[in-house]
C-alpha positions in Angstrom: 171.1 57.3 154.4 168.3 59.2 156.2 164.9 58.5 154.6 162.2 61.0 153.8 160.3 60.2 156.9 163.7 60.6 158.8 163.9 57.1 160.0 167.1 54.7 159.1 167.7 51.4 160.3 164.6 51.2 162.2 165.5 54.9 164.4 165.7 58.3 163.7 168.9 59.7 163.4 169.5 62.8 165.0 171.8 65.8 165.2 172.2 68.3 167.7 173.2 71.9 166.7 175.1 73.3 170.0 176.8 71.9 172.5 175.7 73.4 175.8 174.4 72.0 178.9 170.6 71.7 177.6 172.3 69.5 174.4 173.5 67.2 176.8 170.5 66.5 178.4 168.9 65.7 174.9 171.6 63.8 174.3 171.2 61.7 177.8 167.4 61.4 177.1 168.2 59.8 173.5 170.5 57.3 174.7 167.4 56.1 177.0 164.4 56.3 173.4 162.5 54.1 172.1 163.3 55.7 168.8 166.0 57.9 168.1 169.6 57.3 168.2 172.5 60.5 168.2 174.4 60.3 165.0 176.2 63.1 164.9 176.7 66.8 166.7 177.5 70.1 165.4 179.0 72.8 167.4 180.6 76.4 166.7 184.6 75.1 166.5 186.1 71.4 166.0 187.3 71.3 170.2 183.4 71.4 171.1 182.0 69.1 168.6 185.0 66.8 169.6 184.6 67.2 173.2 181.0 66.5 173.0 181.1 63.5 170.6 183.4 61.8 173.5 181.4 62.0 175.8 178.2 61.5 174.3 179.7 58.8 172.0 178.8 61.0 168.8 180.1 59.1 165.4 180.1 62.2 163.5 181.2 65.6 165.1 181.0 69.0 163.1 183.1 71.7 163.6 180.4 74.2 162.5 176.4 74.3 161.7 176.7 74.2 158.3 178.6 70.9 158.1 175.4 69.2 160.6 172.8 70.0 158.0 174.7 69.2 155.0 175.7 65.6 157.2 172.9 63.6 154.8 173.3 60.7 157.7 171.1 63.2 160.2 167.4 63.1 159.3 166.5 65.0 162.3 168.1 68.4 164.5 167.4 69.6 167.9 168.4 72.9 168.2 170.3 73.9 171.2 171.8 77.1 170.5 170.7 80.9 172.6 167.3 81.9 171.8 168.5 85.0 169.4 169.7 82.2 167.2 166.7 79.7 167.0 165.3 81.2 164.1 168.3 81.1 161.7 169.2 77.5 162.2 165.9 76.4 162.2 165.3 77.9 158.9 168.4 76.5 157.6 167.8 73.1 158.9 164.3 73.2 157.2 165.6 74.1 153.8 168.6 71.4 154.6 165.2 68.9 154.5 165.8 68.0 158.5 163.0 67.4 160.8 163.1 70.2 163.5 163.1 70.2 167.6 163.8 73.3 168.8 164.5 74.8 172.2 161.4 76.4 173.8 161.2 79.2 173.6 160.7 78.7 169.6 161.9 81.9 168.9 162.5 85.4 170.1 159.1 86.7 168.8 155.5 85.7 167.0 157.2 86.8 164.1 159.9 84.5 163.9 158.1 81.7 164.4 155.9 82.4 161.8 158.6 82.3 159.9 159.9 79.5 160.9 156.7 77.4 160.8 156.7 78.7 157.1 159.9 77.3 156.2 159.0 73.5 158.0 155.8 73.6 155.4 157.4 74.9 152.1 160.2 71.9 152.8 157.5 69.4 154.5 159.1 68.8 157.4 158.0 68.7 161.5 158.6 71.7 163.6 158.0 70.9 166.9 158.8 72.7 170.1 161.1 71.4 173.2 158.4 71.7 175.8 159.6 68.5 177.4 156.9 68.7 179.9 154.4 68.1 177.4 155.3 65.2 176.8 155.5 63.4 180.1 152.7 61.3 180.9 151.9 63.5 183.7 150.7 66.3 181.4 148.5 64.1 180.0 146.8 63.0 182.9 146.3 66.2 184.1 144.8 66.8 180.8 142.5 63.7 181.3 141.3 65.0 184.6 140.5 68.7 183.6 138.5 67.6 180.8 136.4 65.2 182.9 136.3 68.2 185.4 137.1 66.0 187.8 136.7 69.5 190.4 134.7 71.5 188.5 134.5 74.3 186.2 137.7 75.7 186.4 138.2 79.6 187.4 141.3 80.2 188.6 145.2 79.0 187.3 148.4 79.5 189.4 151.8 78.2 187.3 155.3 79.5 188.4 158.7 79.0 187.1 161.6 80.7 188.7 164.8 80.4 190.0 167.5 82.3 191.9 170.5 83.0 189.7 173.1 85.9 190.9 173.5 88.9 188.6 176.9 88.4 186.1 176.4 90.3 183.1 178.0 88.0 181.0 175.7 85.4 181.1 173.1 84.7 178.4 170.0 85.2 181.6 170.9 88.7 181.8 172.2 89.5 178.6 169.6 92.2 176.8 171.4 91.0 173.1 171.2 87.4 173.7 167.3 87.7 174.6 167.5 86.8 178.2 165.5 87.4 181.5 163.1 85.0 183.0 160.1 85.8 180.5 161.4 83.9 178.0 164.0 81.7 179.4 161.3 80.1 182.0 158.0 82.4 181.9 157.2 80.2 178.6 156.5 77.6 180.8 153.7 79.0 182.8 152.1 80.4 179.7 152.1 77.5 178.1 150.7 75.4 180.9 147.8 78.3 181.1 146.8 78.0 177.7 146.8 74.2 178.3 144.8 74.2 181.3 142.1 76.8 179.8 142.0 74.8 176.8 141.4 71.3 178.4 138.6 73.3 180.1 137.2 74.6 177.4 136.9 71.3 175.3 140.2 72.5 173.1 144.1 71.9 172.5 145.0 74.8 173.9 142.9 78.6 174.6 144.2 81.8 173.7 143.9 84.9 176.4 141.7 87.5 175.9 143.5 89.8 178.0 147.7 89.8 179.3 148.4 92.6 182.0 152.4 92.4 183.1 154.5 93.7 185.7 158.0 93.0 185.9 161.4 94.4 187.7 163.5 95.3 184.9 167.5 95.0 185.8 170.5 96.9 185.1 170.8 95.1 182.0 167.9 95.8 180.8 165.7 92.6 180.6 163.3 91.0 183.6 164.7 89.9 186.2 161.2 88.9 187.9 158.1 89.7 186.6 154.2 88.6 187.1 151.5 88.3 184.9 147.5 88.0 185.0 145.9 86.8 182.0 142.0 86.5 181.0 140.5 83.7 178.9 137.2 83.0 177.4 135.0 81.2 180.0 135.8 83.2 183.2 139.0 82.0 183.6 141.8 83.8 185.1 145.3 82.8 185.5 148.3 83.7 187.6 151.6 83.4 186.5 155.2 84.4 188.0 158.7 84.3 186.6 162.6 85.0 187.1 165.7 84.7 187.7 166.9 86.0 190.3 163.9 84.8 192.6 163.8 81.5 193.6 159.8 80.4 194.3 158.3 77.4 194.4 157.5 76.2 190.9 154.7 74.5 191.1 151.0 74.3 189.0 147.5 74.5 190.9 144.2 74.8 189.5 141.2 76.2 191.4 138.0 75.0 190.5 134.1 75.1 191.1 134.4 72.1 193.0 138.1 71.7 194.3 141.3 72.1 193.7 144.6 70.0 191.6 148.3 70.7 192.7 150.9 69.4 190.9 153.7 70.1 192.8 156.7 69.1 189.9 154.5 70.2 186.9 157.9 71.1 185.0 159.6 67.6 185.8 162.8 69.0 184.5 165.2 66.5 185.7 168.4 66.1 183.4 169.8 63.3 184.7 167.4 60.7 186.3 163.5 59.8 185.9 160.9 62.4 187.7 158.1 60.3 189.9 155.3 63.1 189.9 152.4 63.4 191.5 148.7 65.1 191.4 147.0 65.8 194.0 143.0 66.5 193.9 141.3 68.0 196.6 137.7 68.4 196.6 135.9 70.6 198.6 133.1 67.3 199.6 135.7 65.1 200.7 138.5 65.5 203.8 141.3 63.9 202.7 143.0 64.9 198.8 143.6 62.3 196.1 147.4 61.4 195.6 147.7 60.4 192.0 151.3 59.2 191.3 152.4 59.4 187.5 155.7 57.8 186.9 157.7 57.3 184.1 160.8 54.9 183.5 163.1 58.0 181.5 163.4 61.4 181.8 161.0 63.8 179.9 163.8 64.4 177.1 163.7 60.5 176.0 159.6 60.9 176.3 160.3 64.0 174.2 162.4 62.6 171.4 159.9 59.4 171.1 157.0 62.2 170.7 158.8 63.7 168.0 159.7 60.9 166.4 155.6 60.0 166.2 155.0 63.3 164.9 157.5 62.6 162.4 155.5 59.5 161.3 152.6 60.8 161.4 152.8 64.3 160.4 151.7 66.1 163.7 152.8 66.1 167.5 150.2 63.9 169.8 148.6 66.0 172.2 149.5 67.4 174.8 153.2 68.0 172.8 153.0 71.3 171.1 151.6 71.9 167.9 152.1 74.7 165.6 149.3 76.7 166.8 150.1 76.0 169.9 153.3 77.1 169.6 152.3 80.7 167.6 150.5 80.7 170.5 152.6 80.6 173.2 154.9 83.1 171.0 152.1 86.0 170.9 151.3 85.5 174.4 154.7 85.8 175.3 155.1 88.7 173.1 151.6 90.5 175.3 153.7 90.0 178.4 156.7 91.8 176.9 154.5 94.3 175.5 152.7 94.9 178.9 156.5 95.6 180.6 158.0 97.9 178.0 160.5 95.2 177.2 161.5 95.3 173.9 165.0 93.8 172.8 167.8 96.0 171.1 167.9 93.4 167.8 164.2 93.5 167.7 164.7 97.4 166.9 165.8 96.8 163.3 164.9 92.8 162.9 167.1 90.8 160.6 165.6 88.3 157.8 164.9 85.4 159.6 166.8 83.2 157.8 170.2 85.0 158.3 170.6 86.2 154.6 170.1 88.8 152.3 165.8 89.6 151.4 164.8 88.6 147.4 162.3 87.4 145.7 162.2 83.4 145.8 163.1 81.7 142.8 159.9 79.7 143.1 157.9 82.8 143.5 154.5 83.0 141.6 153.5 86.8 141.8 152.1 88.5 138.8 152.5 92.1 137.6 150.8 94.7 136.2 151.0 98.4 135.3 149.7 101.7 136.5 150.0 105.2 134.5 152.5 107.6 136.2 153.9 104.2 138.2 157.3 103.2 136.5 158.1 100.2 138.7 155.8 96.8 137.8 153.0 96.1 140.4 152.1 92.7 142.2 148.4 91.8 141.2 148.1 91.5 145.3 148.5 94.4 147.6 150.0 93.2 150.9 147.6 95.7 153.7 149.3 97.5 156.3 146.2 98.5 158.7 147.0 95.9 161.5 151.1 96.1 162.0 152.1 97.7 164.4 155.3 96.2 165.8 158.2 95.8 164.0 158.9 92.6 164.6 156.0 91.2 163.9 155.3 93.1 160.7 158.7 93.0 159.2 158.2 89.1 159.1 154.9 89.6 156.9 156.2 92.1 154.8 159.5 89.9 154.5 157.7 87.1 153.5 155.1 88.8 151.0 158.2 90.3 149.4 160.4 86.6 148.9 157.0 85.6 147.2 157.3 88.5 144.8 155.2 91.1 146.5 156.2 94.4 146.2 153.0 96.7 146.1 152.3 97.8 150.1 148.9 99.8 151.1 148.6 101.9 154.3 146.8 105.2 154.9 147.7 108.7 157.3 144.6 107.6 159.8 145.7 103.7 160.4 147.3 102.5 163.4 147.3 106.5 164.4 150.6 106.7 161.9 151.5 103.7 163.4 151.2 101.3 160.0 153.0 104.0 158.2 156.0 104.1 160.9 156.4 100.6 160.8 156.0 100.2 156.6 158.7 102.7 156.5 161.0 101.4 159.1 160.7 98.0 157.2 161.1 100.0 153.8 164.3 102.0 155.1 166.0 98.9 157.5 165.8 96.7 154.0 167.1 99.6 151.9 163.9 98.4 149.3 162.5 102.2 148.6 163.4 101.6 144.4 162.2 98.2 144.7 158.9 98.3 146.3 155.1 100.5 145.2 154.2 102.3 148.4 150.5 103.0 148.2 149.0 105.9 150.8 146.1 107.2 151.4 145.2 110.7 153.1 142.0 113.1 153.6 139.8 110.9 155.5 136.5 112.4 156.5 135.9 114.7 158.7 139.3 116.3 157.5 138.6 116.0 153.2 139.9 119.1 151.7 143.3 120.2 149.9 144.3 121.6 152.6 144.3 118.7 154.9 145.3 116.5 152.2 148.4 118.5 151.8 149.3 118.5 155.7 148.6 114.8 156.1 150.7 113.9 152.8 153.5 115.9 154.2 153.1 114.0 157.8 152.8 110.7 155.8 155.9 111.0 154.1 158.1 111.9 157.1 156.7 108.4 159.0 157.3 106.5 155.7 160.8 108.3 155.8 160.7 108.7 152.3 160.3 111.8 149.7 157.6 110.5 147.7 155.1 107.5 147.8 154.4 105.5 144.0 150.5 106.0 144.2 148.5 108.7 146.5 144.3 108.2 147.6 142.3 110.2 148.6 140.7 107.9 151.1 137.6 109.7 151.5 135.6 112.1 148.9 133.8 115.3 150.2 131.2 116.0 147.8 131.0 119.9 149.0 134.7 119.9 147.7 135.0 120.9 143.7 136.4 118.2 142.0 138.8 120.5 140.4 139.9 121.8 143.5 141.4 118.3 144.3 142.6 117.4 140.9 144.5 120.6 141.1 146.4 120.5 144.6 147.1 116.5 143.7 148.8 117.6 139.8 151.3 120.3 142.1 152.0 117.3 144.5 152.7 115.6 141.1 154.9 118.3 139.7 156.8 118.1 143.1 157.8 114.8 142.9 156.0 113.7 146.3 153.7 111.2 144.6 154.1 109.1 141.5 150.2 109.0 140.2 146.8 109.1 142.2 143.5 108.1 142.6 140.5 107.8 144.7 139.3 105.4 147.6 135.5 105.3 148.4 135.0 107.7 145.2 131.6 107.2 143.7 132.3 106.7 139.8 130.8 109.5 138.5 132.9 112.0 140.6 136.0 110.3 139.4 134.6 110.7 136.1 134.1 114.2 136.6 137.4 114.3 137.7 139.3 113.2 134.7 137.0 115.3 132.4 138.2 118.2 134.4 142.1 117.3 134.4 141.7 116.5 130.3 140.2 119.7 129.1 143.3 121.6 131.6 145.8 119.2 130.2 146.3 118.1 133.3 147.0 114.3 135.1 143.8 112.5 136.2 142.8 109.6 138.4 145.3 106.5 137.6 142.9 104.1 139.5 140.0 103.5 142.1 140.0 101.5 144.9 136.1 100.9 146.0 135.1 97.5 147.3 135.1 94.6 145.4 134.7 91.4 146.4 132.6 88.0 144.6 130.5 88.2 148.0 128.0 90.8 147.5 128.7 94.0 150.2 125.0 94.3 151.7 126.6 97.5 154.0 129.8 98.9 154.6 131.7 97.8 157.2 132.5 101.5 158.1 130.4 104.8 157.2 131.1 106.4 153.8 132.4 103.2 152.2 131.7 102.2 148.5 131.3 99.5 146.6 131.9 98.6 142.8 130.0 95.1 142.8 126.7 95.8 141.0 126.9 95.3 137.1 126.5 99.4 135.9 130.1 99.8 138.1 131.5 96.7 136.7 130.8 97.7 133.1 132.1 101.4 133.9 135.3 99.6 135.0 135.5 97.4 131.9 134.9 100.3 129.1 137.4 103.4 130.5 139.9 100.4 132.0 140.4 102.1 134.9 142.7 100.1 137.7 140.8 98.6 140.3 142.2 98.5 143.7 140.0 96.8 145.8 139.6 96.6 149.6 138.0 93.9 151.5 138.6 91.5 148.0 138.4 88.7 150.3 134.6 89.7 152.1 136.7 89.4 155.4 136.7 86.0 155.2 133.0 85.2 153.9 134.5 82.6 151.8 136.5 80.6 154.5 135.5 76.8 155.0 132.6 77.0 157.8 132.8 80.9 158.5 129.4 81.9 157.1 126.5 79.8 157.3 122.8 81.7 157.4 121.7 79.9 160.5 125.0 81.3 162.6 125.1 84.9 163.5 128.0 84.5 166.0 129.9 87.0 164.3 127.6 90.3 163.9 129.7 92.1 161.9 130.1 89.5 159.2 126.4 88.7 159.3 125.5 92.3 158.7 127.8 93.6 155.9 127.6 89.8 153.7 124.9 87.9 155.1 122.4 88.2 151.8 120.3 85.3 150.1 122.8 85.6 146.6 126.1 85.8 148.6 125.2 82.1 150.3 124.2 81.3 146.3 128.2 82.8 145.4 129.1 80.9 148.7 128.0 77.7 147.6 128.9 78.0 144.0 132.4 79.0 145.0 133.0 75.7 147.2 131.7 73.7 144.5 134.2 75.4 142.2 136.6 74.3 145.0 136.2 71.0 145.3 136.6 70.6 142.0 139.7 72.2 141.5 141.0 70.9 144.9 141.6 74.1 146.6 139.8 76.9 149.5 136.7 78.7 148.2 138.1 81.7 149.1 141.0 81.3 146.6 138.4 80.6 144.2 136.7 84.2 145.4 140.3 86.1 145.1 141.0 84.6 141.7 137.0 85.6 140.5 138.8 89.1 141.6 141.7 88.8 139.8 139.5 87.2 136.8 137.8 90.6 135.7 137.9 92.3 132.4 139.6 95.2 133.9 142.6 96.3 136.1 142.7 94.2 139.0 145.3 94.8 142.4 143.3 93.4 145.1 144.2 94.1 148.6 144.9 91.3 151.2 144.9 91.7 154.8 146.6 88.9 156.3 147.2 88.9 160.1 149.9 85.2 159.6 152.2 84.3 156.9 150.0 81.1 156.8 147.0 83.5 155.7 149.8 85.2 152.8 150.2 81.5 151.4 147.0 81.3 150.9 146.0 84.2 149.1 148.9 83.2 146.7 147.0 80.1 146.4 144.8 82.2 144.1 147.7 83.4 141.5 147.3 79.9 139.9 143.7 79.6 139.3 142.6 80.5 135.9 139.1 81.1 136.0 137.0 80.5 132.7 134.7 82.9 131.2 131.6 80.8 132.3 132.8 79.8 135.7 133.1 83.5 135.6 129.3 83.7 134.6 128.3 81.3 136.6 129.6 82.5 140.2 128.3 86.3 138.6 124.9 84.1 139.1 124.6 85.0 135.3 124.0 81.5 134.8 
């Protein structure tokens, strides 16, 4: 039997889910490891798996998927099937408790492989990516030399991949539903050399482009053909990079630097059947001749890649230069830019599926709590998942998929973010997962300059046609307008009320009295008041608003105001935009102005260091110990999380299981 650490009998046994041509070269390169050894193969019907296992000489051969990760002899997959379907059986193969290596490219989109980097660490196994490249010691030298800037400073990165197929329709290249076209089948290997390059420059793993600016010859089927991309990264470097299909080039890697140049003429060594013998070759502008530096190896870069998986089995992460999992997320959103740049968006990304290939629910091992708002029939997760950053489906229906499986189920987004954007997306996501009874939709409308009924009513009325539903649970008022009577608003919100369009309401950036004023004026007209505020509030101090005509609750008179009517707090920023994050404020670094200006403050750096004593103690983040302090308060609380990762999600959640006491409460109040 497979072990925990997936070794058995000295070697890790593997399983390969799919039986195409790039299967068999794994299999060839794990006959020839130092580590692994094939134990069995899983393929789509019995003839496959059969064929395969002869002539691989496969012990145990699986007429479907499902039988390979049930086979509790395989301790390890590599995943071999289309791109489309990397996702799923990764996932599945996670929660089967297999180590993973999966086919670059990881997935289809950034999203997916959030998702699937996600299910590795909830079962606490390795994801790693089949770059095979990486792992030849050729990669590494070249590595080696760009960090001893052996010519230079390095400005300029040429990397192609491409290859000359002819057009059939049929095949998986030009396919538009299996996610082909040379981006993704081979353009993921000039990005990722890039971002290595740029990174070894730059003292780092791997750098991440400031700028991607594509063109591309979109085919009959719909997907690139050929395409070209520039891309910017920190330090003045610029990078070159070319792709296809249907354009053979030569595919090679060179590096122009401040003092000469590196080629590497087989930076790819790709062979499937035979050991590469690569070479470098550094030219310096002082010298006449070039350097020849020869880098051989005595098995193809599939045996070098199963032997680097098996050490990042046994000891928990990939050595460099293999990829990582931020290298791979990486590689996936730059990948994604490229895509972006050439219009090319796939038909399945138009309405996502679940990553995992099943029905969406809340996991059994989900920790969200609930509360209740007046006028809001549905319970309400104490954590609001954002939606001010999504934009693209894809991207945000793995978030919002993810924040609902933990139990999350209260969504905020507003007329004015994204330009509707946020609101087209949330409803897209709402509609595509048929979740409208199941899920609080929380919308926000009449954002200064426009903050009157009248423009509440239009913008309500354009909100709920991009949500695409006829009501949303709890409406805002995202601005106030003092030059407005407060009655005026309370009265156009109660016949928005009476409609059905909205469930209850409330006000966001509202100083306290005016909402006070409010209520007074919907009680003595028997009419429906504010169900909740949502001001600032955050254990970090707001010293200014990150944006004009913001409010916060944090001083002690709004605090107590909150604690005698009860009124729900909904708070924005609850995490001080990362104030609390190990090393991301410290007084003497102002690299980040923005932070610097709106939480920089001689008591937040005394919350700050109270918090990761707190911490350490309890053996979790400071900022979970900030979230919870927000969570911990004597009123209402739903604060609002703005994660950009799924990584970010599960660590907010983090927060749900500390239980603050009344004088650690005190004591990071500074009351003590």
């Amino acid at each position: 039997m497979a072990t925990k650490s997936g070794m058995a009998g000295g070697k890790l046994a593997w399983g390969i889910l799919g039986a195409g041509k790039i299967a068999a070269a794994f299999a060839r390169g794990l006959a020839t490891s130092k580590t692994g050894r094939l134990a069995a193969v899983g393929s789509r019907t019995r003839e496959n798996a059969e064929k395969f296992g002869a002539e691989f000489g496969v012990p145990r051969r699986h007429g479907s998927y499902e039988a390979l990760l049930a086979d509790p002899e395989v301790a390890a997959v590599y995943v071999a099937t289309p791109h489309p379907l990397h996702a799923e059986w990764t996932i599945r193969a996670c929660e089967a408790g297999k180590h993973v290596l999966c086919e670059k490219p990881l997935a289809v989109n950034h999203g997916q492989a959030m998702a699937m980097f996600e299910a590795a660490h909830r079962a606490g196994v390795l994801l790693m990516e089949a770059f095979m490249y990486r792992c030849h010691p050729q990669t590494a030298k070249l590595v080696e030399l760009l960090r001893a800037k052996a010519v230079g400073d390095v400005r300029v990165i040429e990397a192609r991949f491409s290859f000359g197929a002819s057009f059939n329709a049929e095949s998986r290249l030009f396919r538009n539903d299996l996610a082909g076209g040379g981006i993704l089948d081979v353009g993921c290997y000039p990005v990722s050399m890039a971002r290595l390059i740029a990174g070894a420059a730059l003292g780092k793993d791997c750098a991440e482009p400031l700028e991607v600016k594509g063109v591309a010859h979109l085919g009959q089927t719909g997907i690139d053909e050929y395409a070209a991309a520039v891309m910017k990264f920190p330090g003045g470097i610029v990078a070159e990079l070319a792709t296809g299909i249907t354009v053979g080039r030569d595919n090679l890697v060179r590096v122009h630097g401040s003092a000469g140049s590196i080629t590497v003429p087989n930076p790819w060594v790709a062979n499937r059947t035979a050991a590469d013998a690569p070479e470098i070759i550094v030219k310096l502008n002082a010298r006449k001749e070039p350097e020849t530096i020869r880098v051989p190896a005595e098995v193809t870069s599939f045996s070098l890649e199963a032997d680097a998986f098996a050490a990042g089995v046994a000891g928990g992460k990939p050595p460099h230069p293999a990829m990582s999992r931020e290298d791979s997320l990486g590689n996936m959103r730059a990948l994604d830019l490229w895509r972006e740049s050439i219009g090319l968006v796939y038909e399945a990304e138009k309405a996502p599926a679940v990553a995992g290939g099943r029905a969406l629910s809340r996991r059994a091992d989900a920790k969200m709590k609930y509360g209740k708002l007046p006028g809001v029939e549905k319970p309400i997760s104490r954590l609001v998942m954002g939606v001010d950053n999504q934009k693209a489906l894809p991207h945000a229906a793995a978030m919002f998929d993810d924040f609902f499986e933990r139990g999350g189920n209260c969504f905020d987004s507003a007329w004015i973010y994204g330009g509707g954007a946020c609101e087209r997306v949330l409803g897209q996501w709402v509609k595509l997962r048929g979740l409208r009874e199941q899920v609080v939709i929380l919308d926000k409308g009449a954002h200064a300059p426009c903050c009157d009924p009248a423009s509440l009513t239009r913008q309500l009325g354009e909100s709920l046609e991009r949500l695409q539903t006829d009501h949303v649970d709890i409406y805002m008022l995202h601005r106030d307008n003092p030059a407005v009577p407060v009655g005026e608003f309370v009265e156009v919100l109660n016949e928005h009320l009476r409609a059905g369009r909205i469930r209850a309401f409330g006000g966001s950036n509202w100083t306290l009295p005016r909402v006070e004023a409010a209520n007074e004026y919907a009680k003595a007209r028997n009419l429906v008041g504010f169900a909740a505020v949502s001001n600032q509030l955050s254990l970090a101090r707001m010293v200014e608003p990150p944006w004009k005509g913001c409010l916060s609750v944090s001083d002690p008179a709004s605090r107590a105001w909150l604690e005698r009517t009860q009124t729900a707090l909904m708070p924005w920023s609850s995490q001080a935009r990362g104030f609390f994050l190990p090393g991301r404020a410290r007084p003497e670094d102002r690299s980040d102005p923005e932070l610097a200006r709106c939480w920089y403050a001689e008591d937040n750096f005394k919350r700050l260091a109270r918090a990761e004593e707190l911490a350490e103690r309890r053996g979790v983040e400071p900022i979970n110990v900030a979230l919870a302090w927000v969570l911990s308060q004597p009123f209402p609380t739903f604060p609002l999380i703005g994660p950009r990762q799924i990584a970010e999600t599960r660590s907010s959640m983090q927060a749900l299981d500390i239980e603050l006491s009344p004088q650690e409460v005190r004591r990071l109040n500074l009351e003590e």
